[in-house]
C-alpha positions in Angstrom: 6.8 -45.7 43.7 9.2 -48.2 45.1 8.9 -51.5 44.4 8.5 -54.3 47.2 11.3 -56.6 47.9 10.2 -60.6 47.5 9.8 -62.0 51.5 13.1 -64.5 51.4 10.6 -66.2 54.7 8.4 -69.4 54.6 5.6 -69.7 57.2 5.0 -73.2 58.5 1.9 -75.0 58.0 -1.2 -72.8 58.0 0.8 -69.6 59.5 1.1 -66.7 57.2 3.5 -63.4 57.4 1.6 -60.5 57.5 3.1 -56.5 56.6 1.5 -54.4 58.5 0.0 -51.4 57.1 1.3 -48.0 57.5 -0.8 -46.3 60.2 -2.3 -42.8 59.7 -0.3 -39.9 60.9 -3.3 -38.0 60.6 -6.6 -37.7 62.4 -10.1 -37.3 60.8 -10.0 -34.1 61.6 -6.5 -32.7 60.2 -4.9 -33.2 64.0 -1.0 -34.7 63.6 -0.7 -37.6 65.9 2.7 -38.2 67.0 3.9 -41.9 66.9 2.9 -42.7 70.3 -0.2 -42.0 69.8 -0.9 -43.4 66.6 -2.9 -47.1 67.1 -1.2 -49.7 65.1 -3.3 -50.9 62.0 -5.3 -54.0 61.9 -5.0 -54.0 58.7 -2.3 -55.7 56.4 -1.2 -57.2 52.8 -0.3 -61.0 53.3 3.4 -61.7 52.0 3.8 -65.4 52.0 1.6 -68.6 53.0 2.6 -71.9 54.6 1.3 -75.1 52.7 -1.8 -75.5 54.6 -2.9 -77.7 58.0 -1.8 -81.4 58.2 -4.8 -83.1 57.5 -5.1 -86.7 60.0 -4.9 -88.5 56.1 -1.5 -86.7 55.7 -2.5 -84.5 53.0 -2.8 -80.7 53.5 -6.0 -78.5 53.8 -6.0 -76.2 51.3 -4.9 -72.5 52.2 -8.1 -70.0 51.9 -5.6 -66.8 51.5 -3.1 -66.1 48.8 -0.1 -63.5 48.6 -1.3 -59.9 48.2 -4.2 -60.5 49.7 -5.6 -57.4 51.8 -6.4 -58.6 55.4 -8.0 -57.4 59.1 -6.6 -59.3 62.0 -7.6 -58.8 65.4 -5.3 -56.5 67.7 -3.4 -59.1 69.6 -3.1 -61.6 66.4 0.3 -62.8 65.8 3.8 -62.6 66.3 5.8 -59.6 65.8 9.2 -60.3 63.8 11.9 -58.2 62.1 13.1 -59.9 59.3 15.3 -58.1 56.4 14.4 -54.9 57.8 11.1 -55.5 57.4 8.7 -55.4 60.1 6.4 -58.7 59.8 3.3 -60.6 61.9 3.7 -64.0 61.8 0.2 -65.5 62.3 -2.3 -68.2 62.0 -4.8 -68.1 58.7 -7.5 -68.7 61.7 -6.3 -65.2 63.1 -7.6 -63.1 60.4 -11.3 -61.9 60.2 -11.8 -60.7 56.6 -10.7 -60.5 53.3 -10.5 -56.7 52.0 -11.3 -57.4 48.1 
């Protein structure tokens, strides 16, 4: 198993990069789907966190999700980047709809 390369990116504020999750090539019922029609996950393993919304007081809210956290984000949610050769979602924490634990 290959290991995972450290994300060299920092998110600002409380934005958080996202890596997508590899998206079957399978359907449930054994059919190959070829890349166009393959729907892009929703699901994804958080990679790096900003420090957190700028409070009026100046001090930061506290982020609710860590690194290596398992995520579902909406479909439209974020910002596709390619960064390193990795493809990344830069998003808002309020963009992501649950935890996977």
């Amino acid at each position: 198993m290959a290991k995972k390369k450290k994300i060299k990116i920092k998110p600002l504020n409380e934005r958080i990069i996202v890596r997508r999750l590899e998206a079957a090539e399978e359907s449930e019922g054994g059919i190959l789907l070829p890349d166009a029609a393959q729907e892009k996950p929703r699901e994804g393993e958080v990679v790096s966190v900003g420090e957190g919304r700028l409070l009026e007081s100046g001090d930061r809210a506290a982020m609710q999700l860590k690194v290596g956290a398992r995520v579902i984000f909406g479909s439209y949610a974020g910002t596709e980047v390619k960064f390193d050769g990795d493809d990344l979602l830069i998003m808002s924490e309020d963009d992501v709809l649950a935890v996977i634990e």
